[in-house]
C-alpha positions as YAML, in Angstrom:
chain: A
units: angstrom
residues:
- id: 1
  name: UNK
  ca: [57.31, 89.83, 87.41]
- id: 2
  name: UNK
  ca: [61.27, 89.03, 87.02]
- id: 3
  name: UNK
  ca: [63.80, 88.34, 88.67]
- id: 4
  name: UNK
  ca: [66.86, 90.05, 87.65]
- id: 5
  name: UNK
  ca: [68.75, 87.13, 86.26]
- id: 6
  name: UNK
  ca: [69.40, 87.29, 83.13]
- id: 7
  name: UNK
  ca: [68.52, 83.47, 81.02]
- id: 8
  name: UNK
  ca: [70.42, 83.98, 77.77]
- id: 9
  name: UNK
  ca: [71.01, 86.33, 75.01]
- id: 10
  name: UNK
  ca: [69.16, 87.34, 72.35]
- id: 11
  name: UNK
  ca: [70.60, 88.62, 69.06]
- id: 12
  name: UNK
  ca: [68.00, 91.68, 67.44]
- id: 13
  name: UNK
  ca: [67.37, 90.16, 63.79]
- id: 14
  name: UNK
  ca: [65.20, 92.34, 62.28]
- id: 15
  name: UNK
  ca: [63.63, 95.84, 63.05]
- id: 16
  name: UNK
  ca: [60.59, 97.27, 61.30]
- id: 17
  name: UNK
  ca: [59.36, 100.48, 62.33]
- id: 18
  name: UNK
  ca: [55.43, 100.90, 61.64]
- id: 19
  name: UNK
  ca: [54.33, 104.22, 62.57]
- id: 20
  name: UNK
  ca: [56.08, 105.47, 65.81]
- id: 21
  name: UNK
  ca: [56.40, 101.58, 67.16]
- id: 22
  name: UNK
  ca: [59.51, 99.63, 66.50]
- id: 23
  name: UNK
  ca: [59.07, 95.85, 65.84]
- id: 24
  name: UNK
  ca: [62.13, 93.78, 67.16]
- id: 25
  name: UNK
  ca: [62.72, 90.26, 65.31]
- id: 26
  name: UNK
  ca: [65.11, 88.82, 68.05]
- id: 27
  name: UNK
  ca: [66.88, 85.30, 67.68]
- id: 28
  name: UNK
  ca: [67.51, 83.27, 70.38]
- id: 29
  name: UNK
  ca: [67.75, 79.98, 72.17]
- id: 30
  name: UNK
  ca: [64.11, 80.39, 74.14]
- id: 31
  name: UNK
  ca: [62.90, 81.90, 71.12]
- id: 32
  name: UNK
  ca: [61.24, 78.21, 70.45]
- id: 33
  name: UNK
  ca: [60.01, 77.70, 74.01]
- id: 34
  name: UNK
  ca: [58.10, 81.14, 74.00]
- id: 35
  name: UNK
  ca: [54.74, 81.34, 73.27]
- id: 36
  name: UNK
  ca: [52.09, 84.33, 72.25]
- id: 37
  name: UNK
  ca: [50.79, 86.95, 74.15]
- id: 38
  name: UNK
  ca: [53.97, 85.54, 76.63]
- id: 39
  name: UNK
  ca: [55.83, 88.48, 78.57]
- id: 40
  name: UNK
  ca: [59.90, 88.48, 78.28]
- id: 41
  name: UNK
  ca: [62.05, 91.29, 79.83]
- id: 42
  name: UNK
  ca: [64.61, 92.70, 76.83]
- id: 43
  name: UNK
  ca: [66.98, 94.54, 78.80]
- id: 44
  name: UNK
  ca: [64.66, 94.67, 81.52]
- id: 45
  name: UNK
  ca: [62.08, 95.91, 79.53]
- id: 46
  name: UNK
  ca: [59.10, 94.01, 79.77]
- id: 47
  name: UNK
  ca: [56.96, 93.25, 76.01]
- id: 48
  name: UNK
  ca: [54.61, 91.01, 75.11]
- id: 49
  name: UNK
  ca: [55.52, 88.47, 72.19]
- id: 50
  name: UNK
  ca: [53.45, 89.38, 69.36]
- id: 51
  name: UNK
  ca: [55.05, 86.89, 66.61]
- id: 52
  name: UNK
  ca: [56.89, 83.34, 66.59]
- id: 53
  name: UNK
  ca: [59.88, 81.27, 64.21]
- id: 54
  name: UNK
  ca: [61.46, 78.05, 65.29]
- id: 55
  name: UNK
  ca: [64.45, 80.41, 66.13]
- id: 56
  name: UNK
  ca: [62.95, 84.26, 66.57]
- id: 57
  name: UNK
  ca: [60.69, 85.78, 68.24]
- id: 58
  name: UNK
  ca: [58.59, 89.44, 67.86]
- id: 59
  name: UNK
  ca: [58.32, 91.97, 70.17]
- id: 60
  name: UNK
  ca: [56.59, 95.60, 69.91]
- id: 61
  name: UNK
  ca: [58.15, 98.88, 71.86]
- id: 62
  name: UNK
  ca: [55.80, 101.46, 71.02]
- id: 63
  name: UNK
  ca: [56.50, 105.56, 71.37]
- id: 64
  name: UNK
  ca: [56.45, 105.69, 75.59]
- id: 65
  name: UNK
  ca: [59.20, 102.54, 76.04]
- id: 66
  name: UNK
  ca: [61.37, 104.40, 73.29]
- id: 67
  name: UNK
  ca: [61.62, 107.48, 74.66]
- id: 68
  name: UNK
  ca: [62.12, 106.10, 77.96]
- id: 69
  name: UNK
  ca: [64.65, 103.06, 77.59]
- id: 70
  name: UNK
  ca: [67.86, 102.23, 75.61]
- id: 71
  name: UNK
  ca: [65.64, 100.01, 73.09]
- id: 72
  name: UNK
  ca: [65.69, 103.03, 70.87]
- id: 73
  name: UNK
  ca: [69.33, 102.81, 70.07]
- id: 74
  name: UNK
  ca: [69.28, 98.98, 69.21]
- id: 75
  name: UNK
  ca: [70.29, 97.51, 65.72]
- id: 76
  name: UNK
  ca: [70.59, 94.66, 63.37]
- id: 77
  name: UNK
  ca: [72.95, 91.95, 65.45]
- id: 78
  name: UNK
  ca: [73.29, 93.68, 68.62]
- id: 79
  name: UNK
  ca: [72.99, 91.38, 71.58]
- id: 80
  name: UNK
  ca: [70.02, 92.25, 74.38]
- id: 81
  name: UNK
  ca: [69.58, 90.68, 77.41]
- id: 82
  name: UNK
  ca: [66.48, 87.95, 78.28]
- id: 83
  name: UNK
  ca: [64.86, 86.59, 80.79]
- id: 84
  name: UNK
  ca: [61.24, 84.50, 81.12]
- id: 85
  name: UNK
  ca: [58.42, 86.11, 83.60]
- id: 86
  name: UNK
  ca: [59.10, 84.81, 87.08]
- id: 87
  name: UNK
  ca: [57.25, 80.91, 88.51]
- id: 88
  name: UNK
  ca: [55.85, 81.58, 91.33]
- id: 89
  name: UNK
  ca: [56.99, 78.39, 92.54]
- id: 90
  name: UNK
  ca: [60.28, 78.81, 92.27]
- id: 91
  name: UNK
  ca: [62.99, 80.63, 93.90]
- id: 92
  name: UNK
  ca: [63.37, 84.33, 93.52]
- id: 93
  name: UNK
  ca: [66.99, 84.54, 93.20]
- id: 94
  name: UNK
  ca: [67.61, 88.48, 92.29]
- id: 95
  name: UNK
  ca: [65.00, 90.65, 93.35]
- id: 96
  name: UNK
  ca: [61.20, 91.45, 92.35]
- id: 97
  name: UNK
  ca: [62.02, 93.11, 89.20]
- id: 98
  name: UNK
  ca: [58.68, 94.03, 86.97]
- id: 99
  name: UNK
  ca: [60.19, 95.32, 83.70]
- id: 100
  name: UNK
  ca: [59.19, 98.49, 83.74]
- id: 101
  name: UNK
  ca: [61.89, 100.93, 83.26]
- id: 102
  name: UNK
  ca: [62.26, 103.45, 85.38]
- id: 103
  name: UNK
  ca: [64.54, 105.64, 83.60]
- id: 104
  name: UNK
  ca: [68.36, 105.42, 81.34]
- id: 105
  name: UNK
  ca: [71.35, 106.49, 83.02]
- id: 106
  name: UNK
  ca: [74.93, 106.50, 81.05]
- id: 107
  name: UNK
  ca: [77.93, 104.47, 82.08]
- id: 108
  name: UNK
  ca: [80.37, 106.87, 83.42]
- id: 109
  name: UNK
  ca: [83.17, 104.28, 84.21]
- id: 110
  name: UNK
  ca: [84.26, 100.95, 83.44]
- id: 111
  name: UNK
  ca: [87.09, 99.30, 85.08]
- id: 112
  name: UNK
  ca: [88.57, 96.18, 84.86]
- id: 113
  name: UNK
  ca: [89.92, 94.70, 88.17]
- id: 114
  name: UNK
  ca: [91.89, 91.69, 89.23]
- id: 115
  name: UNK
  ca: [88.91, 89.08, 88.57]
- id: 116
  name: UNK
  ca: [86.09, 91.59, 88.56]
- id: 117
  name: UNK
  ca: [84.74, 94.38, 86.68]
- id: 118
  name: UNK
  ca: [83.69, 97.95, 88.29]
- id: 119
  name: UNK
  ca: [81.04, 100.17, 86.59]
- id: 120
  name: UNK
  ca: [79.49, 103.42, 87.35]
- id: 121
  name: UNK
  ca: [76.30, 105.05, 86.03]
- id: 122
  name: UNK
  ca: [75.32, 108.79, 86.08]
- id: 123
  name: UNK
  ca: [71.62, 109.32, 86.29]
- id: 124
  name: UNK
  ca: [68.78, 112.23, 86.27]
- id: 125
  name: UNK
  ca: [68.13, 112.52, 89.97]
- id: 126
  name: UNK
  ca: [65.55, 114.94, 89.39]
- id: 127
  name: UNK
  ca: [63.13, 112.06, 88.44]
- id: 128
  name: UNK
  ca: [63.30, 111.36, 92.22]
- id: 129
  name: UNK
  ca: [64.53, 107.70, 91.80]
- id: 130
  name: UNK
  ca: [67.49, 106.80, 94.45]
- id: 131
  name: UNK
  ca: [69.99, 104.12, 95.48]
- id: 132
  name: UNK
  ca: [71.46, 102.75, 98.74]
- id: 133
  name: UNK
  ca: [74.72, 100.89, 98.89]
- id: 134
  name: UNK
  ca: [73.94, 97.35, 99.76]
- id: 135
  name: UNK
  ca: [70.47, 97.98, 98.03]
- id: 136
  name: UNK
  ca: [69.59, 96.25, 94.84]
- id: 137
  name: UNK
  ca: [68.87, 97.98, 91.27]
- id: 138
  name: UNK
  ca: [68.40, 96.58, 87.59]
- id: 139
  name: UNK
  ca: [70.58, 97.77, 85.02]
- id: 140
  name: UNK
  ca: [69.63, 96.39, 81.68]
- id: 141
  name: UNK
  ca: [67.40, 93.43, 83.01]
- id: 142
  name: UNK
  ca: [70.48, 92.46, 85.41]
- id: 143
  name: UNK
  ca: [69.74, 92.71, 89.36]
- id: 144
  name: UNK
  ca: [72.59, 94.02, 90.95]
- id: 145
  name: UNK
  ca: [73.95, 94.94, 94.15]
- id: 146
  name: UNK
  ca: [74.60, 98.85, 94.50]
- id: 147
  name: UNK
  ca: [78.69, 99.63, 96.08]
- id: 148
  name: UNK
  ca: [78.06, 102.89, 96.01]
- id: 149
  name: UNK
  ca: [75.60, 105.34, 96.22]
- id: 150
  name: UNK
  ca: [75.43, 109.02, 95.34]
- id: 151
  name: UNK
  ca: [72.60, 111.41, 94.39]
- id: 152
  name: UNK
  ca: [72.35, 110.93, 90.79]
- id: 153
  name: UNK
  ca: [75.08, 108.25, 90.03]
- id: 154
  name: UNK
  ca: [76.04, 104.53, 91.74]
- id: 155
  name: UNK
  ca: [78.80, 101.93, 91.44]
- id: 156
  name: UNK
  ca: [78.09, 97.86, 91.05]
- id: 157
  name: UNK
  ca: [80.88, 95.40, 90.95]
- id: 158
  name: UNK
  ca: [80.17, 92.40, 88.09]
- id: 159
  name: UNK
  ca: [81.48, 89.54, 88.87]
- id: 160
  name: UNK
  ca: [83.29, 87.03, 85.67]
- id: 161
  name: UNK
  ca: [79.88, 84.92, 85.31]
- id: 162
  name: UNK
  ca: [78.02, 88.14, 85.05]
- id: 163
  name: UNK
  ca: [80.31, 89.56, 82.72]
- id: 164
  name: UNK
  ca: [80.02, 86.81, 80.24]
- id: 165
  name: UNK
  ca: [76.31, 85.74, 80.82]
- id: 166
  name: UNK
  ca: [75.29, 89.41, 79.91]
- id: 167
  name: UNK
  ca: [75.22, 92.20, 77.79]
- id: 168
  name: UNK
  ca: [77.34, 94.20, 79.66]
- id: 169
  name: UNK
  ca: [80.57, 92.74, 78.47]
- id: 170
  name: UNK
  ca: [79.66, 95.30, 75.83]
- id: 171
  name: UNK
  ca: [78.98, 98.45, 77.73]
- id: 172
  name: UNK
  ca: [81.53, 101.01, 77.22]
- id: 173
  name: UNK
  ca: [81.73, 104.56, 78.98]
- id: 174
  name: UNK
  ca: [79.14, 106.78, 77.17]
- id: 175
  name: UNK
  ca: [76.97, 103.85, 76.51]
- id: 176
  name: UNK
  ca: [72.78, 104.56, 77.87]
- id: 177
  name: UNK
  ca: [71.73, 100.93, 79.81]
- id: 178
  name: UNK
  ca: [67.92, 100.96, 81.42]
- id: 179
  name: UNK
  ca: [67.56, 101.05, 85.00]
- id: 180
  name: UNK
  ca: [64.67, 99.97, 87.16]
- id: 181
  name: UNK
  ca: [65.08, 100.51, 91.02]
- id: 182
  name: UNK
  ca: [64.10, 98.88, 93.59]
- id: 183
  name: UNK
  ca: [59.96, 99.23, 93.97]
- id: 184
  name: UNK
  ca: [60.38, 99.18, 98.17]
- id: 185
  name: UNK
  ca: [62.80, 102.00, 97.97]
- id: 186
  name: UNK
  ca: [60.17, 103.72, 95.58]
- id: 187
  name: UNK
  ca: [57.17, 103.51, 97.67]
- id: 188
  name: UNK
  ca: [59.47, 104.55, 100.47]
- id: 189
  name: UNK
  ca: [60.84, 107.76, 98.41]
- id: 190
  name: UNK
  ca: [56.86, 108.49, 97.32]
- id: 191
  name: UNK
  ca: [55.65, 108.43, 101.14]
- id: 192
  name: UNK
  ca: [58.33, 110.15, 102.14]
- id: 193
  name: UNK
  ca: [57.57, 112.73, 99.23]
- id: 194
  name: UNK
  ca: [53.77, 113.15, 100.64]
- id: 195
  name: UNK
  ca: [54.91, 113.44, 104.50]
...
């Protein structure tokens, strides 16, 4: 389980492809306090660390998490956002986030305002997966707060510290980010599916 808020960046290193899984070599500043087997969300994408460097660590997306997730698009010395599995003991901040990807969406609009930042993100609504304004929704690892809410797209509002503590700063129009929404609003869109 995460939390939605993001710890640091991570810079991809290296990527091998063996078969149909890609192996990311990612260097960062937890790279040294991770461990193996540990789980870290890439762009809210939760993988297990299979490999370790004073300064990297190695992850594994197989098939399924490329064809679902922006992961597939990443390259030597592009930046990805991380963040440790939740304590239990400590405070939950964002919102219960578990790093699985529910689907990509593409950024439709990015506007810069007088001390914030407004983006919007165009998404297949025929995968059944909704917003509500005031509701909360990961894009790329980052819990957010949706502004507004339509049937297949949503606005957030980023504030500065958001901006430059994530990969975002480098999302352009076009650009695919992961989502994950919000698991009560999916067990509430499933029930109300079987009613």
């Amino acid at each position: 389980m995460f939390t939605g808020i993001i710890e640091t960046f991570g810079t991809v290193n290296n990527v091998v492809q063996e078969g149909t899984n890609l192996h990311y070599t990612i260097e960062s500043n937890l790279s040294n306090e991770l461990k193996i087997d540990q789980s870290v969300a890439h762009n809210g994408v939760c993988l297990t660390v299979v490999a370790l460097t004073d300064s990297t660590h190695t992850v594994t997306a197989i098939q399924e998490t490329l064809e679902k997730t922006n992961l597939q698009y990443l390259k030597t010395g592009m930046r990805v956002n991380l963040e440790r599995c939740m304590q239990m003991n400590g405070r939950l901040d964002g919102h219960i986030v578990q790093g699985h990807v529910d689907q990509t969406a593409v950024c439709v609009l990015r506007e810069e305002l007088d001390g914030s930042w407004e983006y919007r993100f165009k998404y297949d609504a025929s995968k059944g997966n909704v917003t509500v304004e005031k509701g909360s929704v990961c894009v790329n690892g980052i819990s957010l707060t949706v502004v507004n809410s339509a049937a297949d797209e949503f606005s957030v509002f980023i504030i500065p510290y958001t901006f430059e503590h994530t990969n975002l700063q480098e999302v352009q129009v076009g650009d695919t980010v992961n989502l994950e929404f919000d698991i009560i609003g999916k067990y509430v869109a499933r029930l109300l599916q079987h009613s």
